[in-house]
BASE-541627 format. One record per residue: residue number from 1; residue in one letter; chain; x, y, z of N, C-alpha, C in turn. Coordinates in steps of 0.05 Angstrom, whole numbers, plus 5000, padded with zeros to 4 digits. Example, Ala and Ser with C-alpha at 12.3 -4.5 7.8 and 13.67 -1.06 7.14 Angstrom:
! residues 2
REC  nr rest kette  nxx  nyy  nzz caxx cayy cazz  cxx  cyy  czz
REC   1    a     A 5264 4886 5156 5246 4910 5156 5264 4934 5156
REC   2    s     A 5257 4955 5142 5273 4979 5143 5258 5001 5157
***
This chain:
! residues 209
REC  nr rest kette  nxx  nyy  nzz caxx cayy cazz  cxx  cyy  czz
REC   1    x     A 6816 7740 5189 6841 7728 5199 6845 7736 5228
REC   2    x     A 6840 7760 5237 6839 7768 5260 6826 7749 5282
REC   3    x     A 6798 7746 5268 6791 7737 5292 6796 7701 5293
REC   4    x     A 6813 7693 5269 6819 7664 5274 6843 7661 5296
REC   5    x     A 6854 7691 5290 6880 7688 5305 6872 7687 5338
REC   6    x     A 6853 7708 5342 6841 7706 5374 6835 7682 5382
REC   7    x     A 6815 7671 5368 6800 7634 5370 6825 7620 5381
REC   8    x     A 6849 7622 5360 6869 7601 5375 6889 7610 5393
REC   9    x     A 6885 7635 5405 6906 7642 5427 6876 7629 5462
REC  10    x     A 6865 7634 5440 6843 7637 5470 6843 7597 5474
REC  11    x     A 6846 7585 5444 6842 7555 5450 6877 7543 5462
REC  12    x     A 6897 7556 5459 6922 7552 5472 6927 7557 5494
REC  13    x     A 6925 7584 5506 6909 7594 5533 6892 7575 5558
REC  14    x     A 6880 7562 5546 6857 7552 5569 6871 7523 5576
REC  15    x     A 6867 7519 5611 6885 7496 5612 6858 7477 5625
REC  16    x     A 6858 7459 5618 6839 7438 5633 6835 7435 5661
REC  17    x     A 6816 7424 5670 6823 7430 5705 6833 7399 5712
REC  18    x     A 6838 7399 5736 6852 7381 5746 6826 7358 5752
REC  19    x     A 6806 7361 5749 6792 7336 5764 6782 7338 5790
REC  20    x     A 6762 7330 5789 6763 7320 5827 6793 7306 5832
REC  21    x     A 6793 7300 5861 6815 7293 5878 6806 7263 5885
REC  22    x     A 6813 7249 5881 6815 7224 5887 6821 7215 5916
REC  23    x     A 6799 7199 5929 6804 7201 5961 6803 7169 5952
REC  24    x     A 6823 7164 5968 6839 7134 5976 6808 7114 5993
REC  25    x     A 6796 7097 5984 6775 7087 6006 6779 7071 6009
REC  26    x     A 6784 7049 6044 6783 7022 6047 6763 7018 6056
REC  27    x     A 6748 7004 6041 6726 6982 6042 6736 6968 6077
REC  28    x     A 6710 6957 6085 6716 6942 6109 6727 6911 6096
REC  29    x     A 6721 6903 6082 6720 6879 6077 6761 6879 6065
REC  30    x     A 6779 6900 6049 6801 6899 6057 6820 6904 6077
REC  31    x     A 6803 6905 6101 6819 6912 6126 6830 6885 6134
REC  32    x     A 6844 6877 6152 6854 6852 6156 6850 6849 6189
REC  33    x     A 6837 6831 6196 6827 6833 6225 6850 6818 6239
REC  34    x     A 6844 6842 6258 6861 6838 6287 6863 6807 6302
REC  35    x     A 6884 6786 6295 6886 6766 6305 6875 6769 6338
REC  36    x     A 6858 6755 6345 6853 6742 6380 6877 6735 6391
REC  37    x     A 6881 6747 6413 6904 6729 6425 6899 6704 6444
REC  38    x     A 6919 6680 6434 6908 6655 6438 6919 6654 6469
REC  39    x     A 6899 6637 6481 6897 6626 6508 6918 6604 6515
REC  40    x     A 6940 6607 6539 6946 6582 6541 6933 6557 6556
REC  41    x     A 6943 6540 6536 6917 6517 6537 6947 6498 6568
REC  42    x     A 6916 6481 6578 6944 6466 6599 6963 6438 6583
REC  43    x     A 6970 6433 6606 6994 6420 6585 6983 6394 6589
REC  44    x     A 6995 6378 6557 6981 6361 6564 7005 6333 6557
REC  45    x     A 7033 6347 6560 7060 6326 6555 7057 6305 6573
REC  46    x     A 7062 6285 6561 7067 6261 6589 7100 6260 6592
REC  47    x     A 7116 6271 6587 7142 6259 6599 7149 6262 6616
REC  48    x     A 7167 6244 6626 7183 6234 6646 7195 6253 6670
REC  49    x     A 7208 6271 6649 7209 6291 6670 7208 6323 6651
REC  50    x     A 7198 6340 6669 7195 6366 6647 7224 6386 6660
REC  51    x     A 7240 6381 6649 7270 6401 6660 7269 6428 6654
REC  52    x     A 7240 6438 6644 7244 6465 6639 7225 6485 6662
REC  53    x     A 7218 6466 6683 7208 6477 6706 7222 6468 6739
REC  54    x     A 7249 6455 6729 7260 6444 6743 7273 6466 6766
REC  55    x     A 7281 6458 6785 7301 6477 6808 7319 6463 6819
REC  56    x     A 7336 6485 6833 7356 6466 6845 7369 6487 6875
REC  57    x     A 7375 6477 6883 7378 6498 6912 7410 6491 6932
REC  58    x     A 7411 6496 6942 7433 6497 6963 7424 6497 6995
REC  59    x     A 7441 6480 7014 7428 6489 7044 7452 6489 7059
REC  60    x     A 7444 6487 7077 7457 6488 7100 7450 6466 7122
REC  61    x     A 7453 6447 7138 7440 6426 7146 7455 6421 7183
REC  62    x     A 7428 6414 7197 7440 6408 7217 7439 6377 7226
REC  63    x     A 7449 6360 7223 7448 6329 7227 7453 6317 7253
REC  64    x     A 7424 6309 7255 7425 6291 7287 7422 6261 7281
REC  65    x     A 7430 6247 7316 7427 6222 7302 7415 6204 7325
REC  66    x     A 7397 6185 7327 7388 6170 7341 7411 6169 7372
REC  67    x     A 7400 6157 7393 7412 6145 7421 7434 6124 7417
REC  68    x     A 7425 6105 7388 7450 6086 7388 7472 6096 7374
REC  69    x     A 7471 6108 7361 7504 6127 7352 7519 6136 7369
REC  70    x     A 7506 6146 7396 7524 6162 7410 7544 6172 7402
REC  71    x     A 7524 6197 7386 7537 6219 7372 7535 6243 7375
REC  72    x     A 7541 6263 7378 7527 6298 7378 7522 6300 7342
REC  73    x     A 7504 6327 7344 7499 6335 7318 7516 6349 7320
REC  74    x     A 7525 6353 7290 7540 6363 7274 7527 6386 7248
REC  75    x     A 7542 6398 7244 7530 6422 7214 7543 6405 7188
REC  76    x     A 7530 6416 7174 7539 6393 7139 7518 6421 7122
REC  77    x     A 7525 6400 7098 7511 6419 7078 7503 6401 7056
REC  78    x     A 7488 6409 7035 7472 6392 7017 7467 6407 6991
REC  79    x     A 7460 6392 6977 7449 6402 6949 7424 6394 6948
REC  80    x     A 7413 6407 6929 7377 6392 6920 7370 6403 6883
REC  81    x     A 7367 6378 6876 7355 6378 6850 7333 6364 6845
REC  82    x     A 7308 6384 6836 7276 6366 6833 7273 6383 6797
REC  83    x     A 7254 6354 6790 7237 6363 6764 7209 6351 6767
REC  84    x     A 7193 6361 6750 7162 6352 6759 7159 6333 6733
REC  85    x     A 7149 6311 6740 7137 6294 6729 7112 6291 6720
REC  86    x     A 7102 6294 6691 7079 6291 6691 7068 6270 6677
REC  87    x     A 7092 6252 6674 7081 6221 6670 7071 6212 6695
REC  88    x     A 7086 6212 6714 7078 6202 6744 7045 6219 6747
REC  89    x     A 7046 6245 6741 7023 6265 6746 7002 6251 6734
REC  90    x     A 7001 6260 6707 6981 6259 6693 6968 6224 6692
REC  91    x     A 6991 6213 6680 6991 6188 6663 6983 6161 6675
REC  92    x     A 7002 6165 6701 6997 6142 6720 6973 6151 6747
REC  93    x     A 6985 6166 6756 6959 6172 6782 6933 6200 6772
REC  94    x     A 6935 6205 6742 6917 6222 6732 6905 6242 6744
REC  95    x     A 6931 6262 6759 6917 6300 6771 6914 6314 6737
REC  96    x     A 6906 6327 6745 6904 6346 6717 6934 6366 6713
REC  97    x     A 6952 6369 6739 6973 6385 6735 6996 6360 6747
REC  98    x     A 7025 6378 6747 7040 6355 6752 7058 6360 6776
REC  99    x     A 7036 6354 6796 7041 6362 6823 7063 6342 6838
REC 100    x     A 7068 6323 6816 7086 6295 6827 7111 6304 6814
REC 101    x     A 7138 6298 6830 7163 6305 6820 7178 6281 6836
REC 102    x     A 7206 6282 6822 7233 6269 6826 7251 6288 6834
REC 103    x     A 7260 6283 6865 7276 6299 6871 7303 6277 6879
REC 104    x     A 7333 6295 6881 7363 6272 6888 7368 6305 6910
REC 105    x     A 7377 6288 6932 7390 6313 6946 7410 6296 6960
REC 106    x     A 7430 6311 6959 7457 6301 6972 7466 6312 6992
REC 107    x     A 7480 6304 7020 7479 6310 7039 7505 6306 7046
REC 108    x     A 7527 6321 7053 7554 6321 7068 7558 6331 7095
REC 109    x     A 7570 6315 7113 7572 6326 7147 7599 6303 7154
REC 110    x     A 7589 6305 7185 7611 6285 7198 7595 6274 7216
REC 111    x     A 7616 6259 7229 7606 6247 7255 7630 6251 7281
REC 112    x     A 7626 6243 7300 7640 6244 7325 7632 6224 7345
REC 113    x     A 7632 6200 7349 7624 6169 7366 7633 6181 7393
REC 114    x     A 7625 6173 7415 7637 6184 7441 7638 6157 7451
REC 115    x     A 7655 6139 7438 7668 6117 7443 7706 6118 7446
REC 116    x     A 7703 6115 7468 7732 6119 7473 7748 6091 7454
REC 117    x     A 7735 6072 7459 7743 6047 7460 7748 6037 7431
REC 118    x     A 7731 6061 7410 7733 6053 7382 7763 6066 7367
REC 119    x     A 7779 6048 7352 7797 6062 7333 7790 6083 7321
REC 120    x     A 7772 6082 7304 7772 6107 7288 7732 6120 7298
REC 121    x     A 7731 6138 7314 7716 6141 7320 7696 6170 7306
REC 122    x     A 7715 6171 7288 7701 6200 7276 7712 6200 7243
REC 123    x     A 7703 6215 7227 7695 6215 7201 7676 6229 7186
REC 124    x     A 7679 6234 7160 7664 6255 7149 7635 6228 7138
REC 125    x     A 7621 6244 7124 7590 6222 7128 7585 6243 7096
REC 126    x     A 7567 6217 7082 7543 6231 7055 7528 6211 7054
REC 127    x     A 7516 6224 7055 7482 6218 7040 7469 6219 7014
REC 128    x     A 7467 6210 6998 7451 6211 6966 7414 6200 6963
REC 129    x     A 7405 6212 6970 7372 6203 6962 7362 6211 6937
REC 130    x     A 7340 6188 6930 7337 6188 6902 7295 6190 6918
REC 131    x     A 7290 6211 6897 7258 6199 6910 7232 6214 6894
REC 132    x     A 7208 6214 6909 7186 6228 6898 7183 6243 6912
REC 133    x     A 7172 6268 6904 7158 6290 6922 7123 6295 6913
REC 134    x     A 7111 6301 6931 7083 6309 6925 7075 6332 6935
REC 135    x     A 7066 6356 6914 7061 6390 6923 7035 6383 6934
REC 136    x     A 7040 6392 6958 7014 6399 6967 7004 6430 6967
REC 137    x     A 7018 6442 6966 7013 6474 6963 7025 6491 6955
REC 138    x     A 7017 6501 6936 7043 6524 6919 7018 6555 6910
REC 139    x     A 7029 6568 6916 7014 6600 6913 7041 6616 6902
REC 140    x     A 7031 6641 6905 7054 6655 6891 7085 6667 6915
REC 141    x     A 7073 6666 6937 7093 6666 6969 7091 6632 6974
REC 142    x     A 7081 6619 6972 7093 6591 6992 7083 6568 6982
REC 143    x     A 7102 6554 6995 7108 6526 6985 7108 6500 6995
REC 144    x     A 7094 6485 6997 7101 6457 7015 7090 6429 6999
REC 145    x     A 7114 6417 6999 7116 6389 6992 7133 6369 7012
REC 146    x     A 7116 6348 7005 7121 6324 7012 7140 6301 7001
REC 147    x     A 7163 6298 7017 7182 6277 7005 7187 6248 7014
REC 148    x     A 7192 6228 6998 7189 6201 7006 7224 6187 6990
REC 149    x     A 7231 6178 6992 7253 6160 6983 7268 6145 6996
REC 150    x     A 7283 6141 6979 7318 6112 6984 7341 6137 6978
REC 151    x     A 7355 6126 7016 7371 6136 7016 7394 6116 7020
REC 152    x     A 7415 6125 7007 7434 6122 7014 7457 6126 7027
REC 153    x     A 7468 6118 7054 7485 6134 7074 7520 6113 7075
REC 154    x     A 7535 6135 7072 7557 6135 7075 7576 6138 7103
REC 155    x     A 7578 6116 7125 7594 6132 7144 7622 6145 7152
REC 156    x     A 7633 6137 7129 7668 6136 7122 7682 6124 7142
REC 157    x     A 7678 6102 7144 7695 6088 7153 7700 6087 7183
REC 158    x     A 7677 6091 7198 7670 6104 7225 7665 6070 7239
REC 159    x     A 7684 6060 7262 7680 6045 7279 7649 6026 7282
REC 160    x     A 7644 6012 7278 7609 6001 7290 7592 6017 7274
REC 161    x     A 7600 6023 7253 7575 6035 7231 7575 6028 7205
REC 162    x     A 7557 6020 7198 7553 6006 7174 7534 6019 7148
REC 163    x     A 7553 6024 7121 7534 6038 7101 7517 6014 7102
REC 164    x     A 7493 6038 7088 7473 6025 7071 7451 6034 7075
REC 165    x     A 7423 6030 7063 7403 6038 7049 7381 6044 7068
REC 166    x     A 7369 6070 7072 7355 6068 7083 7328 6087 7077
REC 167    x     A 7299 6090 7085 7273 6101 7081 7275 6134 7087
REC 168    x     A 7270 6147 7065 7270 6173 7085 7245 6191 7084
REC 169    x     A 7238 6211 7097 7202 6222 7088 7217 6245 7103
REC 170    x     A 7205 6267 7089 7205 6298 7093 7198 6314 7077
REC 171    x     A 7203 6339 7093 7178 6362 7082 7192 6384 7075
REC 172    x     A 7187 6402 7052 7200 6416 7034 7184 6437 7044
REC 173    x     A 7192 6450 7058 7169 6495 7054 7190 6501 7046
REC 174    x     A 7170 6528 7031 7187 6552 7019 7181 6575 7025
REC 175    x     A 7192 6588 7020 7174 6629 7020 7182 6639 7003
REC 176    x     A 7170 6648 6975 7195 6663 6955 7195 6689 6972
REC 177    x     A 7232 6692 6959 7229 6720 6968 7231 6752 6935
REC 178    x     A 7232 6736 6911 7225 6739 6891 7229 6717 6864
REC 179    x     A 7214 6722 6854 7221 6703 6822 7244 6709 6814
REC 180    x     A 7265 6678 6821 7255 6656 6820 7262 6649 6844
REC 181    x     A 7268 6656 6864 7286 6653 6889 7269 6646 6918
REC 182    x     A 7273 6620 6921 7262 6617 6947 7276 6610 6973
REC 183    x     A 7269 6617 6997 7276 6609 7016 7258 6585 7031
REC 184    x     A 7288 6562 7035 7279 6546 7039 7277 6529 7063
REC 185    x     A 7258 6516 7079 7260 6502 7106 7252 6473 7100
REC 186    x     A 7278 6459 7110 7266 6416 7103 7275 6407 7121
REC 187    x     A 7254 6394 7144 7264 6367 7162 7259 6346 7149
REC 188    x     A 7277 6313 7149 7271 6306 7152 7285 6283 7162
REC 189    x     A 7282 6250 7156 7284 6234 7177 7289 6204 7154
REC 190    x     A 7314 6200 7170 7319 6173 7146 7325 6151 7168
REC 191    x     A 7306 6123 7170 7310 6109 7189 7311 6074 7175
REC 192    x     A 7336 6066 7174 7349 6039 7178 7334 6017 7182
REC 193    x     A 7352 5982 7170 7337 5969 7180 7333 5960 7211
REC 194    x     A 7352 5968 7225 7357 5961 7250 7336 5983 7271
REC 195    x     A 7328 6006 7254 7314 6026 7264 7326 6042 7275
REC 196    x     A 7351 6044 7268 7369 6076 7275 7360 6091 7259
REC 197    x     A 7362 6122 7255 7355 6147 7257 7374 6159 7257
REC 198    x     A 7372 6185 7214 7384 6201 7225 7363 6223 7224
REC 199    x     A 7362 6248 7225 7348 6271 7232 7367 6299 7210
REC 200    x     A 7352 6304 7190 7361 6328 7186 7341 6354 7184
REC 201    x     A 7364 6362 7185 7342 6395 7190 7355 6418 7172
REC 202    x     A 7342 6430 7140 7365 6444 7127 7339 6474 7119
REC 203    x     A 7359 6490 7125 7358 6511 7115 7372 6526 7093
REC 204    x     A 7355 6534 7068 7370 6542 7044 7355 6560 7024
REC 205    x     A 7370 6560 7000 7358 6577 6988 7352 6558 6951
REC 206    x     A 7332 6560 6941 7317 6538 6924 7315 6562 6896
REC 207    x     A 7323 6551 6865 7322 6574 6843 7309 6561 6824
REC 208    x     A 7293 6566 6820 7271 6560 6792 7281 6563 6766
REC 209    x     A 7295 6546 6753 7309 6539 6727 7278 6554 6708
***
């Protein structure tokens, strides 16, 4: 009896061992691979106008005016709103980017006739052009485009001057002076059917929507 009783203290006694330790293993094949990061591809929208690269600016303008006005220049000021077109770009004249845009810039000043002889010889003046522009050079400092349109001129009611429609061509530089903000320099020249001439010259500042 004795020694049955030892047998089962000694078989109550003994504890099992724990096992090896179980090490966690990932296989390569459950790892989940690191997505590529994708390239932007160029664009390839045709619409009309893309408003999400659009700008719009503010100036400051000095307005001259041909020999038959017999006028001095005057200071005025303007607005400018362009978007780039890459129906015009792509679709119709086929660049690969959409270096062709639609710009409206509006133009407010006066006048002063040095006509003694006229009733109302002076008056405030606007301008509304509707037109195309073409980039010729854009880097990450500077900017120059080319503008063409129909303008529209308002003389308010100024003695021997007559609204109406006339050709205009000018040139857009820029210099950023950071993203999105540029500084801006535009002459240009809107001339009639009669072949009067006005002359502007604006200095401003242009913001990348």
């Amino acid at each position: 009896m004795i020694t049955a009783f030892l047998i089962l203290a000694a078989v109550q006694s003994f504890e099992p061992s724990a096992g090896p330790r179980r090490v966690a293993v990932v296989q390569e094949g459950d790892e989940k691979p690191t997505p590529l990061p994708v390239e932007k591809q160029p664009s390839t929208s045709t619409a009309w106008l893309d408003f999400s690269n659009a700008s719009i600016g503010l100036h400051v303008t000095r307005i001259a005016f041909s020999t038959d006005f017999v006028a001095d220049a005057h200071l005025g000021g303007g607005f400018l709103a362009r978007a780039p077109s890459p129906w015009l770009s792509q679709k119709v004249v086929g660049l690969t980017g959409d270096d062709l845009g639609v710009f409206i810039d509006l133009e407010f000043g006066a006048i002063q006739r040095d006509f003694a002889a006229l009733a109302d010889d002076s008056g405030g003046i606007f301008f509304a052009t509707l037109g195309i522009d073409a980039t010729l050079f854009k880097s990450e400092s500077w900017l120059a485009q080319l503008q063409v349109g129909g303008q529209y001129g308002d003389f308010g009611g100024v003695d021997d001057l007559n609204n109406g429609f006339a050709l205009l061509l000018g040139l857009n530089a820029g210099l950023r002076l950071f993203t999105p903000l540029w500084l801006t320099a535009s002459p240009q020249v809107s001339v009639g059917n009669g072949g009067d001439a006005v002359f502007f010259l604006s200095f401003g500042l242009q913001f990348d929507l």
